[in-house]
Backbone bond lengths (Angstrom), bond angles and torsions (degrees), N, CA, C in turn:
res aa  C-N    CA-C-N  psi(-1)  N-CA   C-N-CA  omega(-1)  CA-C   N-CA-C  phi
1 X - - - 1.455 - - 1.526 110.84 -
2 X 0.801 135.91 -32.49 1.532 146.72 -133.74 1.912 93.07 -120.55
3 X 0.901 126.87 -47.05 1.847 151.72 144.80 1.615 85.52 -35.56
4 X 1.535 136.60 -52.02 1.481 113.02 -156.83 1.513 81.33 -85.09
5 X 0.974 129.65 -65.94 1.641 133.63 -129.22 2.082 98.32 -72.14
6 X 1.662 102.66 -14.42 1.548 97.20 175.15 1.108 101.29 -90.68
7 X 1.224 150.67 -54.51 1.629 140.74 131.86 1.671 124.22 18.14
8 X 1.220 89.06 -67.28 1.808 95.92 -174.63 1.632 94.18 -74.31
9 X 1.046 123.50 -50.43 1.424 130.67 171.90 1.636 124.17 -21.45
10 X 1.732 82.15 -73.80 1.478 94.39 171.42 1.837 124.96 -70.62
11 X 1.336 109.57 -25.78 1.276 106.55 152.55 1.716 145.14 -67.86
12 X 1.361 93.47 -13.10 1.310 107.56 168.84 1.498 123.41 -86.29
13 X 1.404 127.05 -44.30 0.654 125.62 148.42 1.900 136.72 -58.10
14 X 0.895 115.16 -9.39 1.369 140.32 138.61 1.482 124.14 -52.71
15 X 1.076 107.64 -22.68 1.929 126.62 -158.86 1.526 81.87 -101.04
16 X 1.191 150.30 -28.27 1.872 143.82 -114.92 1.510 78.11 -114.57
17 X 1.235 124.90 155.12 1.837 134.84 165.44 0.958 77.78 -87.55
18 X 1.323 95.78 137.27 1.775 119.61 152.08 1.828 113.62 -28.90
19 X 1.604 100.86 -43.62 1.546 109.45 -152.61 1.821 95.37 -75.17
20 X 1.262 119.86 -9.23 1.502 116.13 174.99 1.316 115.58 -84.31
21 X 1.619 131.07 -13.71 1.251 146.13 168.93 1.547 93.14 -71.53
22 X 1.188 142.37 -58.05 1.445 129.86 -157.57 1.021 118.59 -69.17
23 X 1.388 111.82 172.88 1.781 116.73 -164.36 1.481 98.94 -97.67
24 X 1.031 106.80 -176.66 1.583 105.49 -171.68 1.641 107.38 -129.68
25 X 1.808 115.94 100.75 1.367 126.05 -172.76 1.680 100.55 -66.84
26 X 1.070 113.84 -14.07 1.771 108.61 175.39 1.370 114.45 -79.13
27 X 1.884 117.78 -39.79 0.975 103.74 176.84 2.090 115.34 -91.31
28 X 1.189 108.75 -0.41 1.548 122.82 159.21 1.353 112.60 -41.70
29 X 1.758 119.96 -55.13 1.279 140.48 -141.31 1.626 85.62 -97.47
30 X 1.447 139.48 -26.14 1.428 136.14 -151.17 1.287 101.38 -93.53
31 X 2.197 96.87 -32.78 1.766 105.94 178.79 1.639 108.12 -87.84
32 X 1.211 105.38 -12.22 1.469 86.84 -178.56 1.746 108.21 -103.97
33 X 1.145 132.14 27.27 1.395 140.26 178.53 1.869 93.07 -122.10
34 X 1.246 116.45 -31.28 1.689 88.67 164.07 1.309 127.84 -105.45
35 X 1.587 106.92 4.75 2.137 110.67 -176.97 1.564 101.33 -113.00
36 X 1.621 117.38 -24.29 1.419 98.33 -148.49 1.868 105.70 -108.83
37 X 1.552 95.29 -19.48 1.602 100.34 -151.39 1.618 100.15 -76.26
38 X 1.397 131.67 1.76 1.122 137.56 173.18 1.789 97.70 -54.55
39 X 1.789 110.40 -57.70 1.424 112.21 -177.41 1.609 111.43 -96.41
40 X 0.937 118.30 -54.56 1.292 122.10 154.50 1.884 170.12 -28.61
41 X 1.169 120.44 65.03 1.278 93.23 -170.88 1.400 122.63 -51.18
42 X 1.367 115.18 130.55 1.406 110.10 -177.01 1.295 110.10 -116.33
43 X 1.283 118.32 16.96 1.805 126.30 179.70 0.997 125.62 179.62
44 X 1.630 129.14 159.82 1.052 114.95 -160.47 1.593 112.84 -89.53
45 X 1.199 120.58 -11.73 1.477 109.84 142.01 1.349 154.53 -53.68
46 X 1.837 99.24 -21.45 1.441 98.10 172.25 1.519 104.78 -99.23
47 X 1.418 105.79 148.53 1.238 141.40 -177.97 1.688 140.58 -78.57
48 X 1.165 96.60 -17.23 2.012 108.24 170.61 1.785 100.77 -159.74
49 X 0.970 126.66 166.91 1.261 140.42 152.27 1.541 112.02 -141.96
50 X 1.252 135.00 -140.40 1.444 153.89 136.52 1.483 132.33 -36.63
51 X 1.246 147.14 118.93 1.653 104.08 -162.86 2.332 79.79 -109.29
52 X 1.462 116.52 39.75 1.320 130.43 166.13 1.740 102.20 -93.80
53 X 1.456 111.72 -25.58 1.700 106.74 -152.16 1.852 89.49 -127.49
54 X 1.256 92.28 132.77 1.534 96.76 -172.49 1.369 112.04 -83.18
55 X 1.605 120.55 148.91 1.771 103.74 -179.74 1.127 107.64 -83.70
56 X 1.560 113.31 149.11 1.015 146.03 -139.52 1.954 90.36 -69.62
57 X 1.250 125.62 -21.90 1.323 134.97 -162.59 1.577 115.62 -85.71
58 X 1.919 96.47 -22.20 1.840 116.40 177.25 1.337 76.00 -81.66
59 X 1.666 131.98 -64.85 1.814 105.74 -154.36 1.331 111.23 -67.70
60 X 1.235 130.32 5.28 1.477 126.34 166.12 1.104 117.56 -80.21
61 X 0.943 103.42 -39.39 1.802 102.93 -174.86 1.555 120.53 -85.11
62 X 1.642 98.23 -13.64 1.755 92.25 178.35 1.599 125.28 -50.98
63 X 1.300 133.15 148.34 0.932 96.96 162.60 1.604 136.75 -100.35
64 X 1.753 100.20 -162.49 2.077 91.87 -155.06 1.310 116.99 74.24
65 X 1.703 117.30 -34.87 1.865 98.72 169.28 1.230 123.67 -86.03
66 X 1.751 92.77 137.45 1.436 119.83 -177.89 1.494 115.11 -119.93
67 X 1.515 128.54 171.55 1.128 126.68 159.31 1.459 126.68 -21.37
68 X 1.628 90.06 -64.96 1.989 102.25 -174.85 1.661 121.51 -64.46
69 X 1.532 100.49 -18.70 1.463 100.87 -154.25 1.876 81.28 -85.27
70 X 1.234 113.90 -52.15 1.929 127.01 -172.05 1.625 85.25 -39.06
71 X 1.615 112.11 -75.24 1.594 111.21 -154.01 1.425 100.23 -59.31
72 X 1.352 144.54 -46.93 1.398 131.16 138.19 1.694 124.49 -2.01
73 X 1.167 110.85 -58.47 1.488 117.28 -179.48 1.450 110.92 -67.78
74 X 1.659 103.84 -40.54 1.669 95.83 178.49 1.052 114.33 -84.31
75 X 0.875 138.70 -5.90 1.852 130.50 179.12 1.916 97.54 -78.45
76 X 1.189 109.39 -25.37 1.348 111.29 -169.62 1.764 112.50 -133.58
77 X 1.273 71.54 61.22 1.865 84.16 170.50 0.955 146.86 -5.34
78 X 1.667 152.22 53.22 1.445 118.88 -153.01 1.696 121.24 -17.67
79 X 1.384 116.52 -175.43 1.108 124.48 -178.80 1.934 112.21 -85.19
80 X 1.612 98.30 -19.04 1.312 113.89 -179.55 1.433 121.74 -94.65
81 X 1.567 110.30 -0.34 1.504 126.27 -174.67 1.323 101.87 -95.38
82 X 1.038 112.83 149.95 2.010 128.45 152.98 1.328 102.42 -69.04
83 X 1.385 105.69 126.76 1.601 112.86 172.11 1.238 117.35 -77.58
84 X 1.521 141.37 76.34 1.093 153.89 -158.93 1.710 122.86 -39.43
85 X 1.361 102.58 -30.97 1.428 132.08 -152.65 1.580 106.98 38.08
86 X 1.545 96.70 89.78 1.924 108.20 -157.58 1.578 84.82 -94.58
87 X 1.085 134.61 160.25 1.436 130.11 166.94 1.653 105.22 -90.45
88 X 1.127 112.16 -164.76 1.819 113.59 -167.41 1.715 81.95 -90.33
89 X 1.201 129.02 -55.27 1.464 102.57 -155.04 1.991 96.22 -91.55
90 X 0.714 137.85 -13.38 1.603 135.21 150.74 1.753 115.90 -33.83
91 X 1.429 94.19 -58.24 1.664 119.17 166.85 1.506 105.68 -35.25
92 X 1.630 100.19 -77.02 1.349 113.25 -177.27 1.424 126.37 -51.91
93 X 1.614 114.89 -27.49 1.509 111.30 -174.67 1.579 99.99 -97.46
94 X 1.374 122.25 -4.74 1.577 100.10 172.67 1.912 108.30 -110.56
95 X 1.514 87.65 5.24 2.284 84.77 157.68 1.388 101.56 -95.46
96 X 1.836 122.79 -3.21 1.557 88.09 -176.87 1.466 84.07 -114.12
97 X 1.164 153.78 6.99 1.546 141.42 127.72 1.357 103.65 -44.72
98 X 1.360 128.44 -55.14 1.850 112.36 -161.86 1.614 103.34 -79.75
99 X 0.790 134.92 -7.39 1.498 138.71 -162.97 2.065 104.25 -108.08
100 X 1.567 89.12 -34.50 1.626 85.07 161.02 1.337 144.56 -91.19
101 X 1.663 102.98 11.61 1.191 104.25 143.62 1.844 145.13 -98.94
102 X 1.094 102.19 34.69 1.175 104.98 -179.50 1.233 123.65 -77.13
């Protein structure tokens, strides 16, 4: 029994588009225009932030950053960040907003 139901399991998840696994850079951009832009530039519309907090467009371009490594960073704050209490996929949709601007 237990052999079927990891089966159906694993086939279902098999069944999922890829594109339902991804994070969502639209809703990234919605969280990072109300938590971040205090320090942050988070677009190319806004106009000053912090000159302590880098725009969001320098951490894109560094290199080695990716999605995983950013949502990595937010779960674990620098010491100079507000600990947001971001959830894992919150995390995830504002590294694939910061990562899509490069």
């Amino acid at each position: 029994m237990s052999r079927s139901i990891a089966a159906l399991l694993f086939v279902t998840i098999l069944a999922v588009p890829a594109g339902a696994w991804a994070a969502d850079a639209a809703n990234g951009k919605k969280l990072a225009e109300r938590w971040c832009v205090t320090c942050h530039i988070v677009s190319q519309q806004q106009k000053s932030g912090t000159t302590q907090a880098p725009p969001f467009s320098e951490i894109a371009k560094r290199p080695h950053v990716d999605a995983p490594m950013v949502a990595f960073f937010l779960m674990n704050p620098h010491p100079k960040m507000p600990d947001m209490n971001l959830s894992r996929t919150e995390a995830a949709d504002l590294a694939a907003y910061i990562v899509s601007l490069k």
